[in-house]
Backbone of each chain as nested JSON, in Angstrom:
{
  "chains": [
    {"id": "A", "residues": [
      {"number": 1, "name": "UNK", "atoms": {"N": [104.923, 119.482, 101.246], "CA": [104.127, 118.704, 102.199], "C": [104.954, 117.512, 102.687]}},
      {"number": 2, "name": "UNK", "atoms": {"N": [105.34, 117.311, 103.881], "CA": [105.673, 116.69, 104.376], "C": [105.088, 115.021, 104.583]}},
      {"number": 3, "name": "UNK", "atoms": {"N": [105.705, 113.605, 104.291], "CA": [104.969, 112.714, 104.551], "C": [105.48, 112.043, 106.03]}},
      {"number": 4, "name": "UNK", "atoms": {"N": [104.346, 112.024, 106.81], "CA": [105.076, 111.178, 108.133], "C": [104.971, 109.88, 107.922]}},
      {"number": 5, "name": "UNK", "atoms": {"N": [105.258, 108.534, 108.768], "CA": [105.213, 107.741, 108.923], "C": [103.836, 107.503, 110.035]}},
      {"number": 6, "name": "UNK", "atoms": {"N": [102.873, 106.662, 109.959], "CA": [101.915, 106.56, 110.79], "C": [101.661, 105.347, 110.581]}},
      {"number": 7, "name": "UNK", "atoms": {"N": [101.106, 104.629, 111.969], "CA": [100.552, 103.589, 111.659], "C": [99.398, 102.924, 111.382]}},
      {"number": 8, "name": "UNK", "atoms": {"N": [97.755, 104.558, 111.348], "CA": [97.152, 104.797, 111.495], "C": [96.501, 104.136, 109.542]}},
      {"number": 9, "name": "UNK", "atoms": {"N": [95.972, 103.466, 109.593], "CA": [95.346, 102.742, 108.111], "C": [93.729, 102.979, 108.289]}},
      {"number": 10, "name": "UNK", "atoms": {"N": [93.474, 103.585, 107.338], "CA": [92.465, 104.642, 106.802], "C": [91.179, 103.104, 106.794]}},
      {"number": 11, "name": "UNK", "atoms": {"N": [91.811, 102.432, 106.283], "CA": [90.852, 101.205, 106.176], "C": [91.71, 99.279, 105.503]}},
      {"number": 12, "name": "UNK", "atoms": {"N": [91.236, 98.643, 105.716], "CA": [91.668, 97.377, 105.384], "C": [90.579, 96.611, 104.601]}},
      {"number": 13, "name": "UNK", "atoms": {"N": [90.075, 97.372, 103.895], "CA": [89.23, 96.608, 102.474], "C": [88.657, 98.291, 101.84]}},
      {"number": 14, "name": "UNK", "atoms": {"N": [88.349, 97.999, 100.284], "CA": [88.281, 98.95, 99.648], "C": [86.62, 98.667, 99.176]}},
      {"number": 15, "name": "UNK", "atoms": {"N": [86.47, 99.586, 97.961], "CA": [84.893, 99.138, 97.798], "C": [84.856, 97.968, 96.723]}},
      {"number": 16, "name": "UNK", "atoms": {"N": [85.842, 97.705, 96.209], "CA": [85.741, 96.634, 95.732], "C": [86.389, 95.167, 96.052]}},
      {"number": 17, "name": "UNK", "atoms": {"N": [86.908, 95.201, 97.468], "CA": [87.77, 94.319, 97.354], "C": [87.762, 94.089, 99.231]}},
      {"number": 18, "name": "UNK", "atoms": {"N": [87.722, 92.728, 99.564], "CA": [88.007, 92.921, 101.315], "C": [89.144, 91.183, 100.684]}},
      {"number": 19, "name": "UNK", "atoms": {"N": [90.08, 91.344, 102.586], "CA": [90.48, 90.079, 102.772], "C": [89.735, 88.458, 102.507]}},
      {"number": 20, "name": "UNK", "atoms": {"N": [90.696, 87.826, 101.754], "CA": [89.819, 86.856, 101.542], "C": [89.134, 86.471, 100.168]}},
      {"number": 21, "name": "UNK", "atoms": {"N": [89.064, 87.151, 99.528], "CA": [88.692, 87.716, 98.006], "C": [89.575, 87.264, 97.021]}},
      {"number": 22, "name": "UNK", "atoms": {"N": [89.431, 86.792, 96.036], "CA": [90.708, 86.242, 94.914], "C": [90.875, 87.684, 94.177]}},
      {"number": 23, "name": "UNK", "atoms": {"N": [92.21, 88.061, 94.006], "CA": [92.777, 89.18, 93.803], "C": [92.338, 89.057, 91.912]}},
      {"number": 24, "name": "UNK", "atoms": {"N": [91.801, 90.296, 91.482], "CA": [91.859, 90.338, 90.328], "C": [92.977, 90.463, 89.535]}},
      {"number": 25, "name": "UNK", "atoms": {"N": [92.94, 90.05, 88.133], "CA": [94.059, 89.498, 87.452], "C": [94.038, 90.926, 86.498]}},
      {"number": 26, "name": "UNK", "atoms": {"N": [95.383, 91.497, 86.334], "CA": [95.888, 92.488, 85.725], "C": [97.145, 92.071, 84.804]}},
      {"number": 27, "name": "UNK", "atoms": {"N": [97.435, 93.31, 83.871], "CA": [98.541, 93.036, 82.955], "C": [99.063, 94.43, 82.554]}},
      {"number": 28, "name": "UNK", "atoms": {"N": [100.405, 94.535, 83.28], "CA": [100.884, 96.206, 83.028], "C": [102.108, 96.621, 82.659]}},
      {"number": 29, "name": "UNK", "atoms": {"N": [102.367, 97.348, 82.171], "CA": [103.73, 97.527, 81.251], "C": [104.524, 97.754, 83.053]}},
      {"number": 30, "name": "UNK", "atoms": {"N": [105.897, 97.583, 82.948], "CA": [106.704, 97.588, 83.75], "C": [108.089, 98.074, 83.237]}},
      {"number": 31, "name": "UNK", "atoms": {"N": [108.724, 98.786, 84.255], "CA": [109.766, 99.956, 83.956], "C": [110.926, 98.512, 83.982]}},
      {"number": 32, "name": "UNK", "atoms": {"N": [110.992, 97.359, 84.601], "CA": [111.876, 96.549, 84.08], "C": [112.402, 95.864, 83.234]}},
      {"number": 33, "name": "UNK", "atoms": {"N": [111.32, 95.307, 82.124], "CA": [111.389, 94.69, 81.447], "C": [110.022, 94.854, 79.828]}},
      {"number": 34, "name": "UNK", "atoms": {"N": [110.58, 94.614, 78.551], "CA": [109.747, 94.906, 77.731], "C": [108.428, 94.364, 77.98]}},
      {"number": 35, "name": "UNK", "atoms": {"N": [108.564, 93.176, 78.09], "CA": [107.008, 92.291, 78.52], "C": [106.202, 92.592, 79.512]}},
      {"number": 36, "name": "UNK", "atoms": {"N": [105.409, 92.586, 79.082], "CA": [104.453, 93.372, 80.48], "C": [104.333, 92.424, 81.664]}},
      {"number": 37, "name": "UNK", "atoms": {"N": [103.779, 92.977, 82.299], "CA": [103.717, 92.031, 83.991], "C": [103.08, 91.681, 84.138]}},
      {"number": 38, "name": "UNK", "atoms": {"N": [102.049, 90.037, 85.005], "CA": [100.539, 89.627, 84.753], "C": [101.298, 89.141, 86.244]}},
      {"number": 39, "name": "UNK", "atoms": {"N": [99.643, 89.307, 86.674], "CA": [99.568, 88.789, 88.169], "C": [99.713, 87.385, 87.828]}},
      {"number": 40, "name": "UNK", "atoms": {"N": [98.933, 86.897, 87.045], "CA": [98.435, 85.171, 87.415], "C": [99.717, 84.747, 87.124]}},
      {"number": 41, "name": "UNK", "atoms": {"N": [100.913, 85.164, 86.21], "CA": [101.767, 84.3, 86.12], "C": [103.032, 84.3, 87.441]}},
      {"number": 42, "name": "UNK", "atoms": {"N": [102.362, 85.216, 88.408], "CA": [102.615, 84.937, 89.637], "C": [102.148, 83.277, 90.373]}},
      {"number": 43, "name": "UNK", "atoms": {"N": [101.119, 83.142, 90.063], "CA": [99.909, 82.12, 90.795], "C": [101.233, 80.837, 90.979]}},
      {"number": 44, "name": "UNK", "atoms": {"N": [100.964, 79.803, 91.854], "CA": [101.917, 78.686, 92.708], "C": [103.333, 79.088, 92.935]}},
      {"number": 45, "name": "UNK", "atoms": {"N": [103.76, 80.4, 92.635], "CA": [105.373, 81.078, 92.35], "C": [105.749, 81.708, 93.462]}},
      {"number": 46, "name": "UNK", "atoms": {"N": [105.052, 82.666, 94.056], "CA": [105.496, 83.617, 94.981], "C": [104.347, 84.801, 95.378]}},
      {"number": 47, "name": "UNK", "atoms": {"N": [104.433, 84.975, 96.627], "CA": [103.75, 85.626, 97.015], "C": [103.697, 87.347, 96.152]}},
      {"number": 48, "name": "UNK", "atoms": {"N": [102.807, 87.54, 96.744], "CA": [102.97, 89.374, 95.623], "C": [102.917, 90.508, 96.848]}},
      {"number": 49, "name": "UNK", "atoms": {"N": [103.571, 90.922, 96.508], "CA": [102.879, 93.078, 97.351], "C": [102.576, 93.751, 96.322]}},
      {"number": 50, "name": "UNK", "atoms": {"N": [101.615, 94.662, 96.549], "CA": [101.554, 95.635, 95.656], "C": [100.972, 96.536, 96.359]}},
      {"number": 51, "name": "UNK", "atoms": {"N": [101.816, 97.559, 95.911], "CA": [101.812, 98.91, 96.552], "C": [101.372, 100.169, 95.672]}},
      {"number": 52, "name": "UNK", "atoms": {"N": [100.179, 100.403, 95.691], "CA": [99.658, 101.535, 94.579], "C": [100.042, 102.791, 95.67]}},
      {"number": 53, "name": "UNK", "atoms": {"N": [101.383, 104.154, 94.529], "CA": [101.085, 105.134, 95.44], "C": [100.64, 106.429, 94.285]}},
      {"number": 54, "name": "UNK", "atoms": {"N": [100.375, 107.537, 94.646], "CA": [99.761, 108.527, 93.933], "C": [99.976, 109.174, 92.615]}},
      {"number": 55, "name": "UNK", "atoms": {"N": [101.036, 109.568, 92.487], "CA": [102.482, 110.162, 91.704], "C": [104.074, 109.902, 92.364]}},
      {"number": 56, "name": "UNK", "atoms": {"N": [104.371, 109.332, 90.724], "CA": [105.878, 109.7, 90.861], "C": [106.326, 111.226, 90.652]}},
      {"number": 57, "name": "UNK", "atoms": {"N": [107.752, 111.904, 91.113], "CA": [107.906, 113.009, 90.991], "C": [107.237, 113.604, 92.102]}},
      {"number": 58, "name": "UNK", "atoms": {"N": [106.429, 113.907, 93.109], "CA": [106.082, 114.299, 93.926], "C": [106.196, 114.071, 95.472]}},
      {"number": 59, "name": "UNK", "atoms": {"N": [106.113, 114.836, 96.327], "CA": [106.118, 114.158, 97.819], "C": [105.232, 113.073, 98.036]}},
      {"number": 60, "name": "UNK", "atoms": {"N": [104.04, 113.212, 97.211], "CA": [102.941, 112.427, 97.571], "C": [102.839, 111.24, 96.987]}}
    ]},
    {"id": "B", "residues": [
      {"number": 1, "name": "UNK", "atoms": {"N": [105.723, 95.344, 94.046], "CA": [105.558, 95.476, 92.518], "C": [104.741, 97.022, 93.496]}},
      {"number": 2, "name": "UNK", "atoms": {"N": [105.443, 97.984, 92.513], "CA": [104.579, 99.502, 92.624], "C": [103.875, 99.714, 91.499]}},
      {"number": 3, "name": "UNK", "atoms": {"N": [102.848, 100.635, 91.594], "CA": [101.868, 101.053, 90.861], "C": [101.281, 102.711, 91.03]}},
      {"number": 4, "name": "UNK", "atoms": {"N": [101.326, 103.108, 90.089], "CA": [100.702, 104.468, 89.862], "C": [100.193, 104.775, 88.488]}},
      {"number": 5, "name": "UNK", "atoms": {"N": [99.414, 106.019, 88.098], "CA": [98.41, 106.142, 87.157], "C": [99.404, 106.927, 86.118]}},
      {"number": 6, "name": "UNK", "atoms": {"N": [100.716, 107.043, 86.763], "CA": [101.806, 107.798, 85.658], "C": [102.171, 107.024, 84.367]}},
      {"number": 7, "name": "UNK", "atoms": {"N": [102.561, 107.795, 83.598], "CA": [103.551, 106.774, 82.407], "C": [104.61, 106.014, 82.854]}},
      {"number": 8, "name": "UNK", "atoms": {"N": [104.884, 105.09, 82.019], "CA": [106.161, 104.027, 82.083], "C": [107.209, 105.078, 82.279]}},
      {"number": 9, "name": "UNK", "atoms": {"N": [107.116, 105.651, 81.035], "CA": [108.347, 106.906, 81.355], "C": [108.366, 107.94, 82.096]}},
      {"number": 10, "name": "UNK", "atoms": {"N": [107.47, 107.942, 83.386], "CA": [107.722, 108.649, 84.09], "C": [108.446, 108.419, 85.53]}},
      {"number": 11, "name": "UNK", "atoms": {"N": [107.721, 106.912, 85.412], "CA": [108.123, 105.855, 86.653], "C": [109.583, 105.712, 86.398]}},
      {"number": 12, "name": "UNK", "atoms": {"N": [110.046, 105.297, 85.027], "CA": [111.277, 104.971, 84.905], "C": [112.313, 106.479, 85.42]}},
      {"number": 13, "name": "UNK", "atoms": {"N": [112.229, 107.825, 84.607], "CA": [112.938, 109.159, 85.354], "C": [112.4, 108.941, 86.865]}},
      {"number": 14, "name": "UNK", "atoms": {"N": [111.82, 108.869, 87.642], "CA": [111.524, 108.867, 88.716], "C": [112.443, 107.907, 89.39]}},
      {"number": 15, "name": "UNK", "atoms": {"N": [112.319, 106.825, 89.226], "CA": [113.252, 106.178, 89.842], "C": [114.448, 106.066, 89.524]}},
      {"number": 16, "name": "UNK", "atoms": {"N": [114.829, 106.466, 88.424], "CA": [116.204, 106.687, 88.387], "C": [116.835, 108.374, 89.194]}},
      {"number": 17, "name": "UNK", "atoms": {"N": [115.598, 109.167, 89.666], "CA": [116.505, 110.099, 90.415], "C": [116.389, 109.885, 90.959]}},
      {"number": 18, "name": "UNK", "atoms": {"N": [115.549, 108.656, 91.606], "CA": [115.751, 108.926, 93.222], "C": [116.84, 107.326, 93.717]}},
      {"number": 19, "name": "UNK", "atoms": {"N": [118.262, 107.635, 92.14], "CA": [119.044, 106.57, 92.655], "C": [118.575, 105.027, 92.593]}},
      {"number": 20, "name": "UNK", "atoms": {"N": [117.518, 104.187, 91.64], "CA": [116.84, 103.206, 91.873], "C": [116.254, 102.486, 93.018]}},
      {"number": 21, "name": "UNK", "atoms": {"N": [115.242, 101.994, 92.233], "CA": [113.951, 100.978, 92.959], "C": [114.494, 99.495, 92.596]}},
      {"number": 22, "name": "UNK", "atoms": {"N": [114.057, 98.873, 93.897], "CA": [114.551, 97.574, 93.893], "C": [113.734, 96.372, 93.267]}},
      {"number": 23, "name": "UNK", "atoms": {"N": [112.645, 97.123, 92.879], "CA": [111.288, 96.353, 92.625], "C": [110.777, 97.094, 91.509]}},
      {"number": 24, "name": "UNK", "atoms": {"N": [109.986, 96.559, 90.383], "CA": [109.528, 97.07, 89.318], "C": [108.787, 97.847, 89.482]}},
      {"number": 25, "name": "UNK", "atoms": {"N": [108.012, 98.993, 88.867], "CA": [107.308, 99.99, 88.543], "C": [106.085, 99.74, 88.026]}},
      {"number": 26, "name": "UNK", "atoms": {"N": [104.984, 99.322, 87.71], "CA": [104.015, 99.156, 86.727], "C": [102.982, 100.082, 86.296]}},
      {"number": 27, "name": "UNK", "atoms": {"N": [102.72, 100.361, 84.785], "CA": [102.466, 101.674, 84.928], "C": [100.748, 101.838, 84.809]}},
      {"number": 28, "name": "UNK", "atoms": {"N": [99.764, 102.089, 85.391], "CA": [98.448, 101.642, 84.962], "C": [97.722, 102.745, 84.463]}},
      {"number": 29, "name": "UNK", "atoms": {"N": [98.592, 103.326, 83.115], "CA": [98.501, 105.121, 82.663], "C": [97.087, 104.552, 81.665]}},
      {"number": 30, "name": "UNK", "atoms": {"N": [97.043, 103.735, 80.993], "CA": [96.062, 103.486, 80.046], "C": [95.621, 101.868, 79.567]}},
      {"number": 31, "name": "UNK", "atoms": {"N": [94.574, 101.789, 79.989], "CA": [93.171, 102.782, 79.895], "C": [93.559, 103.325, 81.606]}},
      {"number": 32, "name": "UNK", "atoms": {"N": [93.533, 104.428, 81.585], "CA": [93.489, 104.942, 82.559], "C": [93.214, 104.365, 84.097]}},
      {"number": 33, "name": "UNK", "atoms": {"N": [93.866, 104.06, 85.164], "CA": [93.355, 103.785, 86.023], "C": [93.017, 102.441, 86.343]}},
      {"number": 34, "name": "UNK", "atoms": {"N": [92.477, 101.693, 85.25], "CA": [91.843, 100.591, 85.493], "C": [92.263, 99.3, 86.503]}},
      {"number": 35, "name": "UNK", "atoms": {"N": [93.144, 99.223, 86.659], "CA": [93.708, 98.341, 87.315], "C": [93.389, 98.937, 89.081]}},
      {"number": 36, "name": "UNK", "atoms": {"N": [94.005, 100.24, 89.622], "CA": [93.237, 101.315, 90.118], "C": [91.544, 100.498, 90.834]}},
      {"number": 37, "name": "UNK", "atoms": {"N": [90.915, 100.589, 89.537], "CA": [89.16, 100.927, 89.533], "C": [89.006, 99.525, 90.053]}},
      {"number": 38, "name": "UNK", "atoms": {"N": [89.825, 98.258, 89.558], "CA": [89.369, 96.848, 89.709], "C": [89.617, 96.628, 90.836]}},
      {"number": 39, "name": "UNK", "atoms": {"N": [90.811, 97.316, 91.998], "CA": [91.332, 97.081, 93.02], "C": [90.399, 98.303, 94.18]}},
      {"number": 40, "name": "UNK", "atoms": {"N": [89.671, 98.758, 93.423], "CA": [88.607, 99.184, 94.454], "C": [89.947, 100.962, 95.049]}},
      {"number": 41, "name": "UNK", "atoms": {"N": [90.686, 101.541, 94.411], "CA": [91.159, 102.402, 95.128], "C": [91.633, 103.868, 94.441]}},
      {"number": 42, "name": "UNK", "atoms": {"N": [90.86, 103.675, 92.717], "CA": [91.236, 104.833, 92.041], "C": [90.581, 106.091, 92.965]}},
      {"number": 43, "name": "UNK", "atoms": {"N": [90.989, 107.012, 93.314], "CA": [90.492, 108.466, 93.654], "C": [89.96, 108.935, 92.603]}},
      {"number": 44, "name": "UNK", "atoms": {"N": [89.029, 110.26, 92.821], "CA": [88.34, 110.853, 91.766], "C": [89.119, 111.884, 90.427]}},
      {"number": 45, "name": "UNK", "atoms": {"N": [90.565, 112.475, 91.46], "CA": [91.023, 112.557, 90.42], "C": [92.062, 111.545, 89.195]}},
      {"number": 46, "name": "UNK", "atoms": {"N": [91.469, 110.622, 89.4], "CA": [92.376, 109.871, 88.136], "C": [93.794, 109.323, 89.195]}},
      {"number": 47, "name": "UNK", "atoms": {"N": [93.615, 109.208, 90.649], "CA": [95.111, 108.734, 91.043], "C": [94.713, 107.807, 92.033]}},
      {"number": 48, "name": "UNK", "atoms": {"N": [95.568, 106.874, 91.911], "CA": [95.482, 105.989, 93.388], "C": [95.382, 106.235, 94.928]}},
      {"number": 49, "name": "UNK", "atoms": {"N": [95.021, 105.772, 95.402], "CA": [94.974, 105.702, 96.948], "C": [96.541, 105.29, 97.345]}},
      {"number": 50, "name": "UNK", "atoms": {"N": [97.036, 105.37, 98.152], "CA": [97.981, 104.946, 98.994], "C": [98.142, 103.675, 99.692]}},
      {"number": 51, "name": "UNK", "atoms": {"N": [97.763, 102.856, 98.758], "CA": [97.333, 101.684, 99.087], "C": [98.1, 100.109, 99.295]}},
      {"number": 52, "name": "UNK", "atoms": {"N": [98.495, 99.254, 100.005], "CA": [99.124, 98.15, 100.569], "C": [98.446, 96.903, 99.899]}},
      {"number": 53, "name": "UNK", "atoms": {"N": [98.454, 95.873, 98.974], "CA": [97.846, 94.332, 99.271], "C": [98.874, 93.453, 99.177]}},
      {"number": 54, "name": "UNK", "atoms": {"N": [98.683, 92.062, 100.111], "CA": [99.181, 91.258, 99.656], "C": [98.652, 90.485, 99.218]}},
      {"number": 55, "name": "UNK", "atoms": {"N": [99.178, 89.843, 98.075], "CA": [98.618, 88.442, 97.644], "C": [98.895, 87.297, 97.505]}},
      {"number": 56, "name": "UNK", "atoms": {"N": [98.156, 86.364, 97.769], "CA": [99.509, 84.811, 98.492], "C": [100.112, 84.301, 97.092]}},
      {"number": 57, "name": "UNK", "atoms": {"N": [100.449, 83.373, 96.858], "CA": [100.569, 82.107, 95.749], "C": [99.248, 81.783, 95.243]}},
      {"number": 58, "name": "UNK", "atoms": {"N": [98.681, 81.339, 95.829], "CA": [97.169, 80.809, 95.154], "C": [95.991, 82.15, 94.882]}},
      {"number": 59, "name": "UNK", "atoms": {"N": [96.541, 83.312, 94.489], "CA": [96.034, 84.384, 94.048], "C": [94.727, 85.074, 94.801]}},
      {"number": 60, "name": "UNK", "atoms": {"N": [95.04, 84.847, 96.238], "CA": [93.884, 85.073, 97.132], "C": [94.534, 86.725, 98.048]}},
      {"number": 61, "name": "UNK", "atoms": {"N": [93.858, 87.385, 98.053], "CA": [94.021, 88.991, 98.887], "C": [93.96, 88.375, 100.307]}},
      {"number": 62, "name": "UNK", "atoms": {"N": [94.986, 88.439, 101.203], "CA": [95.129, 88.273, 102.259], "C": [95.684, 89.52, 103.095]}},
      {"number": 63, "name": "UNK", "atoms": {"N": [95.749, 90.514, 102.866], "CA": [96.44, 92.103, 103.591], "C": [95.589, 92.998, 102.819]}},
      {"number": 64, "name": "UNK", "atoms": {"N": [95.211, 94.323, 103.353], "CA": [94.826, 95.565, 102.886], "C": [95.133, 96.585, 103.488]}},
      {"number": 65, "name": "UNK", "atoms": {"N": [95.949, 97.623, 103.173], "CA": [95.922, 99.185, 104.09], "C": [95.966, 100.013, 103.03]}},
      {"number": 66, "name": "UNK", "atoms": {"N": [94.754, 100.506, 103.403], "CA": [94.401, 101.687, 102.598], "C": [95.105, 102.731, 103.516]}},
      {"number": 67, "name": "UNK", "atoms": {"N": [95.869, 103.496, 103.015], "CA": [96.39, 104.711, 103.967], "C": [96.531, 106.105, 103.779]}},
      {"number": 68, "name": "UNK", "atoms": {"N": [96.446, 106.849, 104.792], "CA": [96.361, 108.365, 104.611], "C": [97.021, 108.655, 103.185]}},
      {"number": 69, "name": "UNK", "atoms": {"N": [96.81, 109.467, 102.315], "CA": [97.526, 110.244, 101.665], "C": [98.984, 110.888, 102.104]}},
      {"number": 70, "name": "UNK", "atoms": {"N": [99.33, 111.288, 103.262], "CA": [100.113, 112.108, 103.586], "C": [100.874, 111.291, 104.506]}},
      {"number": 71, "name": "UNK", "atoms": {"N": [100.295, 109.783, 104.652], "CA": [101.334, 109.608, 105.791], "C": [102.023, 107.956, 105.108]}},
      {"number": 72, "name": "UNK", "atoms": {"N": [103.27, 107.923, 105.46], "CA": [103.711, 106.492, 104.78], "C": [103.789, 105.226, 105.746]}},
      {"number": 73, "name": "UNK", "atoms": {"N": [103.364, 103.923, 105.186], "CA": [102.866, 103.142, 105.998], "C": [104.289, 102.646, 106.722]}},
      {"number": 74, "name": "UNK", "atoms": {"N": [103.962, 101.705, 107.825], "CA": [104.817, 101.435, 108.574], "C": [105.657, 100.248, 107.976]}},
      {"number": 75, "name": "UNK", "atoms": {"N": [106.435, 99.787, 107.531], "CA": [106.649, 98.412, 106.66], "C": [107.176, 97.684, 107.694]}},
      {"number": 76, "name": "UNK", "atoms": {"N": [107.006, 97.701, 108.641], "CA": [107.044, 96.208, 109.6], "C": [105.422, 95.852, 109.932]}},
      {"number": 77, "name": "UNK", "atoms": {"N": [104.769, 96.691, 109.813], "CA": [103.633, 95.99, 109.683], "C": [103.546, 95.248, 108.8]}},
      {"number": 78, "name": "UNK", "atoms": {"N": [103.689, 95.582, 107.781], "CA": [103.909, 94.964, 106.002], "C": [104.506, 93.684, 106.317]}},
      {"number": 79, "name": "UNK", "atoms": {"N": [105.777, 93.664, 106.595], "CA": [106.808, 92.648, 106.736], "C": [106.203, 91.374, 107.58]}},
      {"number": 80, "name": "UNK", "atoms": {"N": [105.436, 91.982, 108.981], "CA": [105.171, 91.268, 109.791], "C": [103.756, 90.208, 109.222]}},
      {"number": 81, "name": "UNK", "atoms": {"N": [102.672, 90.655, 108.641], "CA": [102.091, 90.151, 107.46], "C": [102.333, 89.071, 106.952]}},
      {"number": 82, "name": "UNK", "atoms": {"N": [103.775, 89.577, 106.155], "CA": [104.42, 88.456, 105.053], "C": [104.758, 87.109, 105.809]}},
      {"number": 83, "name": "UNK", "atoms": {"N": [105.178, 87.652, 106.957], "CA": [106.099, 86.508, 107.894], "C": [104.69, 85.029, 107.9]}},
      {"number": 84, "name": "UNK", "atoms": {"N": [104.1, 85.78, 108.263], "CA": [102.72, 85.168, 108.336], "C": [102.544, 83.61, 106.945]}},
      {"number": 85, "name": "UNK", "atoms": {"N": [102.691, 84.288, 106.272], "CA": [102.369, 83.534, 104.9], "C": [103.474, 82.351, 104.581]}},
      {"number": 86, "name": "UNK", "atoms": {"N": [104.837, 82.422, 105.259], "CA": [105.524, 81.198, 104.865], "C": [105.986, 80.364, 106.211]}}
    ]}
  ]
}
């Protein structure tokens, strides 16, 4: 299966979450480093992206 | 920061074949999903949506693209976003 590029976005808020909203605080193991990763110790530091995609190993 | 419902060790073989990721992996395999469920975008089978946020400094959601499954987002939209914020 082929992935195209589109600019076409399915939606811009989810069911739990719209713009504007204080981002919930998570803590997740990470392929960089032993210590796990926490959003908040992002907080006054730097902006964040996060990009949830489906599977690794796959087209999708 | 990427995210999927895979293992650490799967993210890690993964990105090492595909030559490395410039940005960490995080793995949200267990408890299953959850991170997923809190962000409003787990699918029914146990996998994420295709999904974009940004979040500023002061821990506020300012971007969302939820996007096709099949299609990959445009990252100058993304970029153009960010520009926004500093």
């Amino acid at each position: 299966m082929a992935i195209t590029k589109g600019r076409t976005s399915s939606a811009d808020h989810t069911s739990t979450l719209k713009v504007g909203d204080v981002a919930p605080d998570f803590e997740l193991k990470a392929t960089t480093s032993d210590a796990p990763w926490k959003l908040s110790d992002q907080r006054g530091k730097s902006n964040v992206v996060i990009a949830f995609f489906p599977f690794s190993f796959t087209p999708v | 920061m990427g995210i999927s419902c895979d293992s650490s060790f799967s993210q890690k073989a993964w990105a090492e074949s595909i030559g490395g990721i410039s940005f960490p992996l995080l793995a949200d395999f267990w408890p299953h999903g959850e991170t997923a469920k809190k962000y409003g975008v787990l699918r029914d089978g146990g996998f994420p949506e295709r999904a974009l946020f940004i979040i500023d400094k002061q821990g506020v959601v300012r971007y969302i693209d939820v996007h096709e499954l099949r299609e990959q987002p445009d990252e100058e939209v993304l970029f153009e976003e960010l520009r926004k914020l500093h």
